[in-house]
C-alpha positions as CSV (number, residue, x, y, z in Angstrom):
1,X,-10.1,8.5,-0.6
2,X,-10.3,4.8,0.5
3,X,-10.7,3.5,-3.4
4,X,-11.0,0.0,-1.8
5,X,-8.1,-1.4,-4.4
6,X,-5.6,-1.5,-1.8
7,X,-7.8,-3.6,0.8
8,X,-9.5,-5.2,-1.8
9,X,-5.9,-6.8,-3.7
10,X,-4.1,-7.3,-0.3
11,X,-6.2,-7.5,3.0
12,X,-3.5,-9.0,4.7
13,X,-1.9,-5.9,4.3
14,X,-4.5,-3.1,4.2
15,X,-8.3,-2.7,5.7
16,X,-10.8,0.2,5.3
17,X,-11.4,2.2,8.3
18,X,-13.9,4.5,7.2
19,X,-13.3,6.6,4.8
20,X,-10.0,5.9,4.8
21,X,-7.6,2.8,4.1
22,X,-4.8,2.0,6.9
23,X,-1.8,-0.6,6.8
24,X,-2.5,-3.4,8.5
25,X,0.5,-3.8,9.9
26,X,3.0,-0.7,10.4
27,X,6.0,-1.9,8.3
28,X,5.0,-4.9,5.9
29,X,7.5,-6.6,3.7
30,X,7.8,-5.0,0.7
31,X,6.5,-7.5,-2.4
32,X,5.9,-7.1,-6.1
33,X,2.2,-8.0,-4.9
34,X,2.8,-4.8,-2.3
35,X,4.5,-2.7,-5.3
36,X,1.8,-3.2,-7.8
37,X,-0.7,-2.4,-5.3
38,X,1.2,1.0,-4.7
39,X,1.8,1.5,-8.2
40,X,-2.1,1.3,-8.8
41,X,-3.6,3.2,-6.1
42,X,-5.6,6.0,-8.1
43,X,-4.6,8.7,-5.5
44,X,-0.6,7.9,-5.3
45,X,-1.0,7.9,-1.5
46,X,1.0,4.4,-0.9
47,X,4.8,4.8,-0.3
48,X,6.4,1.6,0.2
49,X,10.4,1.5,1.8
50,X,12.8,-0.9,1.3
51,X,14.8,-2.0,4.8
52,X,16.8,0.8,4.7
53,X,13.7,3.6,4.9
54,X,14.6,4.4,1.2
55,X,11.7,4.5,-1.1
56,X,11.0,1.6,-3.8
57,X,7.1,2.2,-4.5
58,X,5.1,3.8,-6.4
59,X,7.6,2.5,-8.9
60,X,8.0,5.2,-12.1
């Protein structure tokens, strides 16, 4: 979908490649800056996990 929101709130973190949007990096540190970016993504298609691989974003 590449909305842009994701790159656009947190280019450190995400760029567009296309038509798509990619993580910059493979594992970033999960934020409340990273969360709310997750949380907002129109198409849900940000997970974010915690150290342990366990799932912390999109929060409910």
């Amino acid at each position: 979908m590449a909305s842009g929101l994701c790159a656009g709130t947190r280019p450190d973190a995400f760029a567009l490649e296309g038509s798509t949007a990619e993580p910059v990096e493979p594992h970033p540190q999960p934020d409340d800056d990273l969360l709310d970016v997750a949380d907002s993504c129109p198409a849900l298609a940000i997970t974010v996990l915690d150290e342990d691989d366990n799932e912390i974003g999109p929060r409910p």
